[in-house]
N, C-alpha and C positions, 0 to 999 in steps of 0.2 A: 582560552587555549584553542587555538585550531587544529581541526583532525591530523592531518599530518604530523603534528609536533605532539599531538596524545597517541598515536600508534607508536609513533618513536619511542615514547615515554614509557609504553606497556610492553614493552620488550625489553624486562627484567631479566629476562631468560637468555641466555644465547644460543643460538637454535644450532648447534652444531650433531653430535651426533651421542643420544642416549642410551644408557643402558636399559632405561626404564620403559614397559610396557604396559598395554592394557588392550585385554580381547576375550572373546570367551572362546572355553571349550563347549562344544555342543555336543559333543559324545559325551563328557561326564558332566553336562550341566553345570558347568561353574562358568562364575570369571576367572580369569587369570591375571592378576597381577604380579607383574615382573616375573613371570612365566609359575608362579602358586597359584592354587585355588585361594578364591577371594572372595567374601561374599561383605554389603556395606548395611552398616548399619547409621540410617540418616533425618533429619530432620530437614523441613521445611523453615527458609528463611527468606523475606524480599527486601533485597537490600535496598527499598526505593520507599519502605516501611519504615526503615530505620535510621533516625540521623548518623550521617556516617563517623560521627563521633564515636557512637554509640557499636560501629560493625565488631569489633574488636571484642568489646566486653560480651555481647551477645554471641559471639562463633564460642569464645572461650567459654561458656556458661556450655553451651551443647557438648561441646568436647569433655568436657567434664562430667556430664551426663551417660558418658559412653559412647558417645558415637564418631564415628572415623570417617564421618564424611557428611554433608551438605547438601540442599536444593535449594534453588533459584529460580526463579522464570525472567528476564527479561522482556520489559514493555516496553514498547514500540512508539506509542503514543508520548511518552515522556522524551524519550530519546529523539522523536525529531518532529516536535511539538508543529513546525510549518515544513512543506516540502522543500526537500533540501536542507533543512534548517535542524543543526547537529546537537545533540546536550549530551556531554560526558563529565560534566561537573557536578560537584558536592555530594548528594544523594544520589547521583547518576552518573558515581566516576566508578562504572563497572570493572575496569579494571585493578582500582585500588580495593575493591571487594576482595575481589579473584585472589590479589596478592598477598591480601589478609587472609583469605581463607589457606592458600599454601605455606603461610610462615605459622600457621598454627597447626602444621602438618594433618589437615582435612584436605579427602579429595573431594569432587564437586560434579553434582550432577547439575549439567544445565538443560532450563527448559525455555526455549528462544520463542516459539511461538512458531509463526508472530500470531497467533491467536493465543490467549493464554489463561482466558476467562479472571480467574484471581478476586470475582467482587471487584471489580477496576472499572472504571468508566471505559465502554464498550468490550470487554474484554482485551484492552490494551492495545486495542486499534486505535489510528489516529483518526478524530473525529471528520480531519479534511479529506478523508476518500469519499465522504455521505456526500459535501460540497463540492470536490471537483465533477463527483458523478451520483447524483440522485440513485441512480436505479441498477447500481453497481454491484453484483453476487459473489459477496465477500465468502472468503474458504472456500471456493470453489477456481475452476480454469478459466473463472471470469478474465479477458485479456486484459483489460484496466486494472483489475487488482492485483492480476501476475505483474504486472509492469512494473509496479509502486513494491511491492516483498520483493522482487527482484534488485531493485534499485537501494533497499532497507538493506538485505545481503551482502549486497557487495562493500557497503558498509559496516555489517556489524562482523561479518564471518572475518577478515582479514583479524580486526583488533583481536578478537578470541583466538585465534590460528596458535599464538603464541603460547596460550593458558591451557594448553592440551597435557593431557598427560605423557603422552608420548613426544611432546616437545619439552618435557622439563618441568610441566604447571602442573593446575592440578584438577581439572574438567576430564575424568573418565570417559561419561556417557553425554550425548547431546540427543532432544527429545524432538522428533517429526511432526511438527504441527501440535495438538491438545485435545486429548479425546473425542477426534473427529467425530467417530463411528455412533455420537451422539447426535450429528446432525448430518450425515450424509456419505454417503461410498464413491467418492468422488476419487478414482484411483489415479485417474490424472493429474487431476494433481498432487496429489500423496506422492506420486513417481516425481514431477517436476520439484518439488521440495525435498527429496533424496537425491537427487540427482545437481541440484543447488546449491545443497550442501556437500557434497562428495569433491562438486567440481576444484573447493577452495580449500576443507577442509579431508579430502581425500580419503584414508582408512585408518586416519589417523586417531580415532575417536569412535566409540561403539556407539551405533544410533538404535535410536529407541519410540515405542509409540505407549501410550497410556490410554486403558477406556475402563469406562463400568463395567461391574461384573455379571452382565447378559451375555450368553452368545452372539447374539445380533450384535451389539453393542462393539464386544471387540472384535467378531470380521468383520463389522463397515471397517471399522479403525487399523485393522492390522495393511502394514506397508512388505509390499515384495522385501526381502534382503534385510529386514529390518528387526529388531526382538523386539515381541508384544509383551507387556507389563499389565498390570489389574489391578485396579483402584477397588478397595472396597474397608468400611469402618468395624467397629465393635457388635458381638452378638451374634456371627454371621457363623456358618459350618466352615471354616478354612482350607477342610480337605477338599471340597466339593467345590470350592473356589477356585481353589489352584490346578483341578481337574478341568476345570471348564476352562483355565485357562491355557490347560494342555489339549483340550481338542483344536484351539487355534495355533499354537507354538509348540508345536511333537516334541523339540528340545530344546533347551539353553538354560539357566538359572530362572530359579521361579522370583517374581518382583510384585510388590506390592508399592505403587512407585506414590501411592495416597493414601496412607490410611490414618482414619480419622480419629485425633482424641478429644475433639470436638465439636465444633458446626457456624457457620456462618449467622450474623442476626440480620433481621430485617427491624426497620420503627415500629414500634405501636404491637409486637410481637413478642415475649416473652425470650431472654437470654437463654443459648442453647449450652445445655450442659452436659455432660457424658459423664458417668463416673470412674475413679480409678480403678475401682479393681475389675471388668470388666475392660478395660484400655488393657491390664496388666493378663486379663487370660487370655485376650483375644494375639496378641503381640506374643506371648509364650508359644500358643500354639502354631504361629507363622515360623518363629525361632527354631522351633522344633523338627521343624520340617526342612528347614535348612536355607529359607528363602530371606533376600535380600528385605530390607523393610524403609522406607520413607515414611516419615510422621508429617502429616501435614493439618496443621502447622504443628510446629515445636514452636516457633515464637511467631505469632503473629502482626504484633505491631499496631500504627497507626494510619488510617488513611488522610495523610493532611488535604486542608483544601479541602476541591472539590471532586478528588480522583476515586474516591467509593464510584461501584456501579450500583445498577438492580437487577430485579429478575422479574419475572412474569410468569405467575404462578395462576390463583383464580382470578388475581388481580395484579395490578405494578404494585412491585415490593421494591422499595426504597432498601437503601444498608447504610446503616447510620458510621458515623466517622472512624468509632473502634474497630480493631480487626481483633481484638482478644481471645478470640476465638476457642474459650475456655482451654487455650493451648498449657503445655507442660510450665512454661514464659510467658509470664500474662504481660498484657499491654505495655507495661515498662521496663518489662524486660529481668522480676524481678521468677528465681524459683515458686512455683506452689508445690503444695503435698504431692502434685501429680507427677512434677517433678521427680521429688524422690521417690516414689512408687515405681517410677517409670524406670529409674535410676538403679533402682534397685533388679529388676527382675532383668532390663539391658545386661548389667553387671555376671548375669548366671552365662551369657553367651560371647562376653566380649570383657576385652582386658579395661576398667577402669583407670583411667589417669592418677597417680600421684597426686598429693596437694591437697589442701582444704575444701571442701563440698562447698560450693555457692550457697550464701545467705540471700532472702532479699535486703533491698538496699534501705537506709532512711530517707522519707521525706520529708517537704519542705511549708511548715502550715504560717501564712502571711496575717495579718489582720487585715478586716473587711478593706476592698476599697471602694470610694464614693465613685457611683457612675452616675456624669451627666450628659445630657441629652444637650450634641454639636448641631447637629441642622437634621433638618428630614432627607430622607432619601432623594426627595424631589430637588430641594436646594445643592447636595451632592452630584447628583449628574447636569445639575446643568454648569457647573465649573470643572468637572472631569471628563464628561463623555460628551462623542459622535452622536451626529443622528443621522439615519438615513429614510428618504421617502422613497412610498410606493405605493403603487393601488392597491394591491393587496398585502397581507403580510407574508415576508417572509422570514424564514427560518433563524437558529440559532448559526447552522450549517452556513447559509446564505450569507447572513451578515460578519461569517468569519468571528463569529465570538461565539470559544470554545465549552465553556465555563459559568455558572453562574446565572446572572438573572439577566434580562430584556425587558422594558418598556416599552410598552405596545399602546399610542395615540391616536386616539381620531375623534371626529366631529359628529353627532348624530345632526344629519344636515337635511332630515324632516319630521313630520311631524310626529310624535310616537303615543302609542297605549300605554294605559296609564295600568297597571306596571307593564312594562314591556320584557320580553323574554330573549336576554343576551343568550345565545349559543353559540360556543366553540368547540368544536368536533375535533375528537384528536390530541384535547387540549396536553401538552407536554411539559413539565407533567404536574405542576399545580399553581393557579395565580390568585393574586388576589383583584378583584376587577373596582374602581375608584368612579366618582364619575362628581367631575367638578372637586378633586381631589377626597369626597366623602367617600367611605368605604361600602361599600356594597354588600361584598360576601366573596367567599372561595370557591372554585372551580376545581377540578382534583380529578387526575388520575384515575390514582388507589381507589378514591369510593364513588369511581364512574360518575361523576358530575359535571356534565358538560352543559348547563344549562343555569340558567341562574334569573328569577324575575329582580326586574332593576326598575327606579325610578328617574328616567331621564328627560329631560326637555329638547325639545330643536335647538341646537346651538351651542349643545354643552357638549364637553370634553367624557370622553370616556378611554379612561387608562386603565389597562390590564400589567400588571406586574407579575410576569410569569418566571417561576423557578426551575431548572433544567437539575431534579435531583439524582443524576446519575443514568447516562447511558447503559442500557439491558446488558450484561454481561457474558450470557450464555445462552442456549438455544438456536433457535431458526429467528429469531425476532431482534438481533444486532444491527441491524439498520435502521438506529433506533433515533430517527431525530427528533429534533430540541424544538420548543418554542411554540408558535402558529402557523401551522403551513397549510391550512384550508380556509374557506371563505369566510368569513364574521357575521354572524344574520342578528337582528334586532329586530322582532318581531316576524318577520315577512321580507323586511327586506335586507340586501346585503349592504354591509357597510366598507366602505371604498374612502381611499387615500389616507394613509396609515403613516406615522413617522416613529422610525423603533429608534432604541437607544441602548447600544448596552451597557450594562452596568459594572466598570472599571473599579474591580475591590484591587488595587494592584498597588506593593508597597510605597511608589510615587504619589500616586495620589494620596494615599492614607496620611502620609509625610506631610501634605498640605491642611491636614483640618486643625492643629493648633492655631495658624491663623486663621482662620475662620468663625472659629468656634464664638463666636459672640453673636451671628446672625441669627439665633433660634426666633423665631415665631411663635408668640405666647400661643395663642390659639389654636394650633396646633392642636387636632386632638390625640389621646394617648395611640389612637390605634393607625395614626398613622406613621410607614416603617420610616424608620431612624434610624441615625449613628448616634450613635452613646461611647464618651469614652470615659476613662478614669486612670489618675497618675498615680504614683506609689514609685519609694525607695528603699532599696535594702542595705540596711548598715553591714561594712564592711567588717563585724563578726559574725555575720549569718552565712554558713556554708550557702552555694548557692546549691540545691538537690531540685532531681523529680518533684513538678508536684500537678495536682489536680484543680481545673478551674471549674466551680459550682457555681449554676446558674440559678440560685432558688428563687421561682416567681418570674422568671424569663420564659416567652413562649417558643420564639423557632425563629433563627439568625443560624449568622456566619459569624463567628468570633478569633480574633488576631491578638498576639502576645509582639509585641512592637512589631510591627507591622505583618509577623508571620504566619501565615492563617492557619492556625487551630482546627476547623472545619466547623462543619456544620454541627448546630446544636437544636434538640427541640426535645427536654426532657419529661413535657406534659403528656408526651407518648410514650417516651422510654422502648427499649430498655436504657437505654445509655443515657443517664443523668451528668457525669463530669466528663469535661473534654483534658487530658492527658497534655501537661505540658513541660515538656524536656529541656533540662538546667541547663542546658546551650543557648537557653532562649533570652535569659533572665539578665540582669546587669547591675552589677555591685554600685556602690553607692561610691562616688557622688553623682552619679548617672541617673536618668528618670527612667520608668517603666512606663511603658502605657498599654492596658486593656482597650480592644475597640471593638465593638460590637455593632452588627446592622441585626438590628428587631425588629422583625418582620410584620408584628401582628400585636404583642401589647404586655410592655413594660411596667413590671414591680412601681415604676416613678408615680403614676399617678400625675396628678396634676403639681405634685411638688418640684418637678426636673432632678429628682436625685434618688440613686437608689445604691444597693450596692452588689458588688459579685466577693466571692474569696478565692482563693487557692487553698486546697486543702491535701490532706495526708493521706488522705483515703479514697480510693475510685468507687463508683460506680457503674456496673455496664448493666448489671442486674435488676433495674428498678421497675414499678409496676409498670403496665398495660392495659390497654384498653380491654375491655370484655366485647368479644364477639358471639 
């Protein structure tokens, strides 16, 4: 569908002239809806989390929970994955969100960014601003980046103009950039992004800015003309919160536009969990007081693919595929206890819905299927993927490949020590280094290993397969590129004339390994990464439901449900042992299924070429971790 004909398309509304409003009073601290005091009680949802099958059953679950209203952030990086280049379909047809969220009479707060943080790869920046300009001062009056949010606006604000509350829809509040005042007091442009948004979408919409709860914190973050909000979780004094948020905003409704009922994960890090009845006094106390409240998350969903980010903390923290975020709506969208806890104590300040309370739902338990090992990685891209030469290596940014992994080749073309000492400085952000396709050892990020003794001859090939697990999401350190982008040294000297490749998981290609699949190479050893696939049918009396794919004895891949990627899986670190697969995916009989795996490091199969994975009924995001 081209934009034109989807702007059309989201003008459900006919923008003539409403009764309905939305504004606040700042003399008695409210909002005013349709000229009452109004105050929202809301949850966190991304519809880009959510198959949009799926938007419908999950707003209905929150509404039922009590709440009269919604959050979203819109990402940027999905929306127009190349410059110029538009996506308002499937999972990213914002506007049929929007219009589910108003037929289910929820209003919606949106939060456009375009920074937006979310645990998203970059924080929802598109990765092509790193490649069109290396050394570009993103969230800032950088003129390169003003240009590119500029040119993103004029695009996104039109489509939304329609979904305003004061045009008939149901977007209240629209939010000013994303807790700036975390990374800088750049009022210029805070002004230039109010002023951006005003120009299109006028006074039509009450604008808003969100930060943590420091003083510093929210005046970098607070915007002239704008009402300042407060992020803060469980445990915390509430009075002394929303004081300190009245030294930055003398008046308007007090907002808690994030609070937390539980916490993002990182791999190899233990599941973060909050309990309810601390969510239930901290959220009374806020009610109490009269202040608006945001749950974030109430459902948080899944990161498919490869769109999780990281963070950097004392190390690169990877975020594993789940976003469950021990939310009220865990990963499938199904109620927990927190739920009704939550449900309950909302219910003391807000009229509950009619109707039966949300169950979770049943899932869906398959018998094993056999996975066998299609070709190696290496026989995969040489019938899918590009190569491109150069003396040195370059980036993930550089070679325009956004996603995933790169092969990195070259020649040691003198004579070397015996073992000789591969160094990659920088490395982004884990590979595994081959050399005459034998495997060497990992290189890593996380546990600063940029150095690796290798046994190599003059003459031989030396391949690095590096995996890009997620641009840094928040912080000063979002110009976070991919791959190799400094010199390669082997021993003393540098190594020069490089031929990358990247590596095409894209459902075209996938389509192609049934005919292939006969080329395996016996000798092959186990630990070299492969595609593994496995077929399976479901008879046409098996509801098709949610269900869960277990990888027992799997170390760390990217795993696809016919061709749809699942994301990344590595549950010998945990916490997230099962990857989450939604009955949309699935295909009644007489249709074939196919699991497809790339196994990065070493398969259950052994030298037998067969092994197995299941779907099962019950998730896992809580499994053990490593001891530090």
């Amino acid at each position: 569908m081209n934009l034109p004909t989807l702007i059309l398309c989201s003008l459900f509304l006919v923008k003539t002239v409403f009764s309905q409003s939305f504004t606040i009073d700042y003399e008695r601290n409210t909002f005013l809806k349709d000229g009452k005091p109004f105050r929202y009680m809301s949850g966190s949802i991304h519809y880009f989390r959510v198959p949009n099958q799926f938007w419908y059953d999950r707003l209905y679950k929150m509404k039922m929970a009590g709440l009269n209203a919604i959050q979203t952030y819109v990402e940027w990086n999905h929306h127009e994955p190349e410059p110029g280049v538009y996506n308002f379909d499937g999972d990213y047809d914002l506007p049929k969100f929007l219009k589910t969220a108003h037929d289910l009479g929820l209003v919606v707060v949106l939060r456009s960014g375009p920074f937006i943080d979310a645990e998203r790869d970059m924080g929802g920046l598109p990765y092509w601003l790193l490649r069109n300009n290396p050394d570009i001062k993103l969230r800032s009056f950088d003129a390169t980046y003003i240009k590119y949010v500029d040119n993103w606006y004029k695009i996104l604000l039109p489509l939304i103009e329609p979904f305003l509350y004061n045009n008939g829809g149901p977007i209240i509040t629209f939010q000013i950039e994303n807790e700036y005042g975390s990374i800088g007091c750049d009022a210029q442009y805070k002004s230039h992004l109010r002023e951006l948004v005003r120009k299109t979408l006028k006074t039509d919409v009450v604008l808003f800015t969100t930060d943590g709860s420091s003083s510093s914190l929210l005046s970098c973050g607070k915007t002239d003309e704008v009402l300042s909000t407060i992020d803060f979780g469980t445990g915390v004094n509430v009075t002394y919160n929303f004081e300190m948020l009245r030294w930055n905003q003398a008046s308007g409704p007090l907002v808690n536009s994030e609070f937390y009922p539980g916490w993002l994960d990182h791999w190899g890090q233990p599941h973060a969990q909050v309990s309810s009845e601390s969510i239930v006094n901290t959220l009374t106390d806020m009610l109490e007081s009269n202040a608006s409240v945001n749950v974030y998350m109430f459902h948080g969903g899944t990161s498919f693919g490869f769109t999780a980010g990281s963070n950097l903390g004392s190390t690169f923290q990877a975020c594993p595929t789940s976003y469950d975020y021990d939310a009220p709506l865990n990963e499938a969208g199904d109620p927990t206890p927190k739920y009704y806890a939550m449900r309950e104590a909302i219910g003391k300040f807000f009229p509950l819905p009619a109707g039966p309370v949300p169950q979770p739902a049943p899932k869906m338990q398959l018998p094993a299927i056999t996975m066998k090992k299609a070709m190696s990685l290496w026989e995969f891209i040489s019938k899918t993927s590009y190569s491109v030469f150069s003396t040195y290596p370059l980036s993930f940014e550089d070679l325009s490949h956004p996603f995933g992994f790169v092969v990195y080749r070259t020649t040691a073309a003198f004579q070397t020590p015996d073992p000789a000492i591969l160094t990659v400085k920088g490395i982004a952000d884990r590979a595994h280094v081959y050399v005459n396709r034998i495997f060497q050892g990992i290189l890593s990020r996380e546990q600063k290993a940029e150095s690796l003794p290798i046994k190599v001859l003059e003459g031989q090939d030396i391949e690095i397969l590096v995996e890009n697990q997620g641009r840094v999401c928040s912080g000063y350190y979002i110009n976070d590129r991919k791959g190799i982008f400094q010199n390669v040294t082997l021993g003393s000297q540098t190594l020069v004339n490089w031929t990358m490749t990247p590596v095409k998981l894209d459902p075209d290609s996938l389509k192609q390994l049934e005919k292939w699949e006969n080329n395996i190479r016996e000798n092959d050893p186990v630990s070299v990464p492969s595609i593994y696939t496995g077929t399976f049918k479901i008879s046409n009396e098996t509801k098709l439901l949610d269900s869960f794919l277990r990888l027992d004895g799997w170390h760390k891949g990217v795993a696809f449900l016919n061709n749809f990627n699942l994301g990344r899986y590595w549950p010998i670190v945990g916490p997230q042992v099962t990857l989450y697969a939604p009955s949309i995916l699935f295909q009644a009989s007489p249709s074939m299924n196919q699991v497809t795996l790339l196994e990065l490091e070493n398969s259950p199969c052994g030298n037998k070429n067969t092994c197995t994975v299941q779907f099962v009924t019950i998730p896992v995001v809580n499994g053990t971790t490593p001891l530090y």
